[in-house]
Every structure is written in structure tokens, then in C-alpha cells.
Backbone bond lengths (Angstrom), bond angles and torsions (degrees), N, CA, C in turn:
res aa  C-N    CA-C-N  psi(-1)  N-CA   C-N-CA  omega(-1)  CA-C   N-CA-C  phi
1 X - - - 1.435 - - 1.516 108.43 -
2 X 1.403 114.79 118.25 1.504 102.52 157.01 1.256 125.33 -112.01
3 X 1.515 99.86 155.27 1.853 99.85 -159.84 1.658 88.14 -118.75
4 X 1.286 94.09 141.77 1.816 103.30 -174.44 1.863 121.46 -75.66
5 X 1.266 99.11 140.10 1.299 101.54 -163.73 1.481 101.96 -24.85
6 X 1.791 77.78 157.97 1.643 104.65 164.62 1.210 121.39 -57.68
7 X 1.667 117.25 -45.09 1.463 98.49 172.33 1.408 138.17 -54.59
8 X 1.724 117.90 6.06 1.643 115.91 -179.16 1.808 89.47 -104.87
9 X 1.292 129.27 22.23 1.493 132.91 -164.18 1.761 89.29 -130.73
10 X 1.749 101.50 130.49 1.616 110.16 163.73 1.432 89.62 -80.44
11 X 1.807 107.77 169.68 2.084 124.53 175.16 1.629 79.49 -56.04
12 X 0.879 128.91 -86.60 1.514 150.17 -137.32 1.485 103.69 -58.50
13 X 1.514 124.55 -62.34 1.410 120.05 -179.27 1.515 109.72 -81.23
14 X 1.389 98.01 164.60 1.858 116.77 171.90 1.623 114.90 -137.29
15 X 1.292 86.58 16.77 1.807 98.83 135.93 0.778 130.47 -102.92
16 X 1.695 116.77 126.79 1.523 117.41 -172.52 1.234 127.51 -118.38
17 X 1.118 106.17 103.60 1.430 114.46 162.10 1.647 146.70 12.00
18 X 1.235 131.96 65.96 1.839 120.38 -159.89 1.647 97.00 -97.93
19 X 1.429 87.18 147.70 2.047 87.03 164.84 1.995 93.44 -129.21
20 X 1.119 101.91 -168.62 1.661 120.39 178.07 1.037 106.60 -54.88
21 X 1.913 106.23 -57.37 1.686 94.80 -163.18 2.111 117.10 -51.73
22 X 1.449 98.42 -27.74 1.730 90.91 -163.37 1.328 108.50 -111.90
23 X 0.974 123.45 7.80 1.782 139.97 -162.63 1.651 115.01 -61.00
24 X 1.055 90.66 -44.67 2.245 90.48 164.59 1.026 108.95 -102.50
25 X 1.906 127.92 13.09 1.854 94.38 153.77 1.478 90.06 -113.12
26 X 1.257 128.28 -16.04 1.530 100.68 -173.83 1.543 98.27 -77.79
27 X 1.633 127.11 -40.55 1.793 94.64 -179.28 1.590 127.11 -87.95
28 X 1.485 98.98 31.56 1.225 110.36 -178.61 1.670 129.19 -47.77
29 X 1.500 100.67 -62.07 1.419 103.31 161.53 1.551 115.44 -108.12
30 X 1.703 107.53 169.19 1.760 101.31 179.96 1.200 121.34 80.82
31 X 0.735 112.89 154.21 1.714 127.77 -175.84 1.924 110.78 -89.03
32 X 1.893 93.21 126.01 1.602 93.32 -175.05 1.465 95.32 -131.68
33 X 1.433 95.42 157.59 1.801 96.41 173.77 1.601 88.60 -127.48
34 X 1.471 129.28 114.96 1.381 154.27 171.77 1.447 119.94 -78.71
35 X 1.656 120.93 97.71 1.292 88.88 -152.49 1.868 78.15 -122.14
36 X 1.492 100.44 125.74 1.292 115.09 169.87 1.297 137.86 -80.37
37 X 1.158 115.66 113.39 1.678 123.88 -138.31 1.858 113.61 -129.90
38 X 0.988 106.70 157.59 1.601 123.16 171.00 1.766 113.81 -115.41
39 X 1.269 116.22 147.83 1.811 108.25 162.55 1.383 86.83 -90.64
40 X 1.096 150.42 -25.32 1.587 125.54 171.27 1.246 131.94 -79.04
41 X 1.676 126.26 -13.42 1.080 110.61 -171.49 2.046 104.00 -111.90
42 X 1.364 95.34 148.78 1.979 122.35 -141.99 1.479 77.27 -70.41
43 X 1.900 141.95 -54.43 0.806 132.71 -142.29 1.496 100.84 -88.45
44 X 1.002 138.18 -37.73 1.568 136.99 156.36 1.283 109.78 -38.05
45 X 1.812 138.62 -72.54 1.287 129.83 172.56 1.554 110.87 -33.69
46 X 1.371 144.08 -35.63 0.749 143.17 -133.92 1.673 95.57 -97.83
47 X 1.169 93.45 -31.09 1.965 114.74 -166.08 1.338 90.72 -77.51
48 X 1.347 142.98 -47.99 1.514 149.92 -142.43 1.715 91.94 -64.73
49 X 1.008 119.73 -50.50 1.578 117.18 -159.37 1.739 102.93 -55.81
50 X 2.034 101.14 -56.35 1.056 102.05 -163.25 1.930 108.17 -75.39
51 X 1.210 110.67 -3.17 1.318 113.33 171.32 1.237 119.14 -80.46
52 X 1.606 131.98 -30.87 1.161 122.88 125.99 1.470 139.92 -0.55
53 X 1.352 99.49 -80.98 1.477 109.94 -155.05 1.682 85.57 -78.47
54 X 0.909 124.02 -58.54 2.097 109.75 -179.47 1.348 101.70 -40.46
55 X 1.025 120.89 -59.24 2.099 126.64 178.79 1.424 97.00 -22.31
56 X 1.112 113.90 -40.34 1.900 125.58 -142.68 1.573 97.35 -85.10
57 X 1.435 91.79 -66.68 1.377 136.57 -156.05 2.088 100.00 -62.09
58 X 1.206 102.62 -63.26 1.613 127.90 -166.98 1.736 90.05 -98.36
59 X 1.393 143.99 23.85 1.620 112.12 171.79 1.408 132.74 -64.70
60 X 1.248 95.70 -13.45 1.960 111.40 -176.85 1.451 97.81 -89.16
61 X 1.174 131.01 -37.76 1.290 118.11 179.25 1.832 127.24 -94.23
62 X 1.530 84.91 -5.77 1.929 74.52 -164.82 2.125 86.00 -156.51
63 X 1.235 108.32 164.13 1.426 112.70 178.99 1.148 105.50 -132.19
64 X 1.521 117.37 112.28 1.591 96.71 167.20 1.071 138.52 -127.72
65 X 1.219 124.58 116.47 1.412 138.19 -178.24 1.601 126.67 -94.12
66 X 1.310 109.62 -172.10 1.467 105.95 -148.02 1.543 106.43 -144.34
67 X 1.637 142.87 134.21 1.256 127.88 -176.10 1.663 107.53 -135.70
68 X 1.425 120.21 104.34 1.424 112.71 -173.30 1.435 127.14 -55.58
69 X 0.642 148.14 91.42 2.251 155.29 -150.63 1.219 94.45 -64.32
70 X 2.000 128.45 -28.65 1.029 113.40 174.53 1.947 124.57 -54.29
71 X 1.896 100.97 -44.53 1.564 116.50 -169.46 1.255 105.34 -100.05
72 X 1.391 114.90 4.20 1.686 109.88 167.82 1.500 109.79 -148.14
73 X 1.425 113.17 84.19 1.748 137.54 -179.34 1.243 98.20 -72.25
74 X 1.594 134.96 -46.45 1.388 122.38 177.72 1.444 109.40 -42.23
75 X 1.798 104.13 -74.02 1.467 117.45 -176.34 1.326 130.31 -5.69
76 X 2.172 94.17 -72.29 0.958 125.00 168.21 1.387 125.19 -33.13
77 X 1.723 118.08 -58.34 1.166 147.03 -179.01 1.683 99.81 -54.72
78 X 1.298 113.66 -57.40 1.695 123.61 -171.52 1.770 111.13 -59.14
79 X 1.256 88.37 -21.68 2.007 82.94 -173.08 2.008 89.98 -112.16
80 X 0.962 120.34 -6.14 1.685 125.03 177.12 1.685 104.60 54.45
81 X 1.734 96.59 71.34 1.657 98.72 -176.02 2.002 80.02 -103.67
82 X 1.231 111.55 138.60 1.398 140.70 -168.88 1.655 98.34 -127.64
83 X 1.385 121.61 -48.32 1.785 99.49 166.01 1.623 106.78 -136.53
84 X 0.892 138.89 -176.57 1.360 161.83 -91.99 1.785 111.59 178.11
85 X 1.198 125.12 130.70 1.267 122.13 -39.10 1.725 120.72 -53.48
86 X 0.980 96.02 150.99 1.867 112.43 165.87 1.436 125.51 -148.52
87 X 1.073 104.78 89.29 1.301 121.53 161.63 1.772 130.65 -56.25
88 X 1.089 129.79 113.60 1.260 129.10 -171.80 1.769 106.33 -123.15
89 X 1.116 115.39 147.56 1.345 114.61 -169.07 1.604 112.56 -134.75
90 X 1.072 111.10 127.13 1.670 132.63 -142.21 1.511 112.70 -119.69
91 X 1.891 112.27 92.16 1.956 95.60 -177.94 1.364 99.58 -103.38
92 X 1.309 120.81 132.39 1.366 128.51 178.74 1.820 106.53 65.57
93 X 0.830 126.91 16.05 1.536 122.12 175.60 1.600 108.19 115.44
94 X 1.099 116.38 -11.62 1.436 118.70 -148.55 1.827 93.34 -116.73
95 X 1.719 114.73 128.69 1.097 111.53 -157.80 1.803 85.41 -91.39
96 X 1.502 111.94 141.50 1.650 127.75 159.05 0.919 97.64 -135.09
97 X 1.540 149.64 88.53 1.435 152.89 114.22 1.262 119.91 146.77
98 X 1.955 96.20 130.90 1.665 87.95 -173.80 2.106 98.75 -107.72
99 X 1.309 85.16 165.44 1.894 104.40 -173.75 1.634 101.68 -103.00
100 X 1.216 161.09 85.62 1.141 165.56 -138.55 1.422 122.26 -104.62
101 X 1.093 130.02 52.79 1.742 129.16 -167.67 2.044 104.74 119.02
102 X 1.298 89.67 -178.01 1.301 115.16 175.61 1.870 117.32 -36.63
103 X 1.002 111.34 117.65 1.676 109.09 170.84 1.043 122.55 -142.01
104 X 1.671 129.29 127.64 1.496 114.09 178.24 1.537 108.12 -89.80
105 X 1.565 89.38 162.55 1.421 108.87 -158.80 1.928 114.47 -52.42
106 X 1.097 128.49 5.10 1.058 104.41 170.90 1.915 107.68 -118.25
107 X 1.469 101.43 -17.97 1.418 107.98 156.87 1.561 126.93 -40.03
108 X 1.557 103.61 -52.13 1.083 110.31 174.78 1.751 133.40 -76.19
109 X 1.113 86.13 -22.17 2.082 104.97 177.87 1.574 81.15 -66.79
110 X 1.368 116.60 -61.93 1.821 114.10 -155.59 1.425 116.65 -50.19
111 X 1.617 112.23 -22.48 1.385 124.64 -171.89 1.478 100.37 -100.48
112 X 1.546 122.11 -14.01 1.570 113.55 171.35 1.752 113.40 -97.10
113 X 1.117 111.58 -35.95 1.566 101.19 175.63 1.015 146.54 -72.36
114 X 2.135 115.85 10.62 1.397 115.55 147.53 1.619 120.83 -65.05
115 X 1.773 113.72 -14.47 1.372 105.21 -172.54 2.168 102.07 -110.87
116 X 1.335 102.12 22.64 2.042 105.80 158.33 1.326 97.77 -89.51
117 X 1.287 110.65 139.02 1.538 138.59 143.37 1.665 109.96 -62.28
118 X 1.267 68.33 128.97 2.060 79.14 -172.77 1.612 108.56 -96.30
């Protein structure tokens, strides 16, 4: 799996960051959970924490990064995300399953660990 430079990564978080320009080679290989986001909308902030702690928690098995719909309308447009949050999850480049709104953190592990390699 490669995970795209550090520079799309803050010190502190291990969510990383995608925009347009690099978006099919960084989720090229490996398993990603893409979680398509707003700074305005309450139910996305809400997701950030627990997207965190899986980042932390799950890094050997899953990568997860993040793409603002505000600074990338193509993106947005290319996968046809219409609301917020939406999470889509990516093995080898190839999208198998989207996450649709609000989830707490163990809701969401339960819906990612049919696609970890054991």
C-alpha cells in the first residue's frame, strides 16, 4: 500500500488530505476510506474525531483520507456526492462501498472490516 506523501498529512493528524490534482495515484493501491467533507457542515465535524481515532487505530489495514467538495467540485462531481458526509471506500483504486451520513465509531469499523486482509 502506498500512502501519499506526508506533505498532504498535518504532525498531529493521520488523515490525509487528497485534492484532484493526485487523487488516482494516491488511491491507487490499498485500501482507502474517502470521506467527503465540508468546513460547514455540523455532521462532518462531528465525523473528524472518530475518523481520527480509526486513522490511528486501523493504519495497517485501511487509510483514511479526506477531500473538501468545497476545493474540489470536479471530484465531487466525478463520484456524484449530492450530500455530505459520504464516505466511499476505495481497494486498489476501484470504488466498493459508499458510508452515507453520520456514524459512530464502531458502526463504522463494522462496515469497514469485511474489506481488511486478515
Amino acid at each position: 500500500m502506498t500512502i501519499p506523501s506526508l506533505s498532504a498529512q498535518t504532525s498531529e493528524s493521520k488523515v490525509v488530505n487528497l485534492s484532484e490534482a493526485s487523487f488516482d495515484k494516491d488511491i491507487k493501491s490499498g485500501l482507502y476510506l474517502v470521506d467527503f467533507y465540508a468546513d460547514w457542515c455540523r455532521p462532518c465535524k462531528m465525523m473528524q474525531p472518530i475518523l481520527e481515532e480509526v486513522a490511528g487505530e486501523y493504519s495497517s489495514d485501511i487509510v483514511i483520507a479526506k477531500v473538501n467538495t468545497d476545493h474540489n467540485k470536479t471530484l465531487s462531481q466525478r463520484f456524484g456526492i449530492t450530500g455530505i458526509p459520504c464516505m466511499i471506500v476505495f481497494e486498489d483504486g476501484k470504488e466498493v462501498s459508499r458510508i452515507i451520513g453520520y456514524h459512530e465509531k464502531t458502526a463504522l469499523v463494522e462496515k469497514l472490516k469485511p474489506y481488511f486482509k486478515d
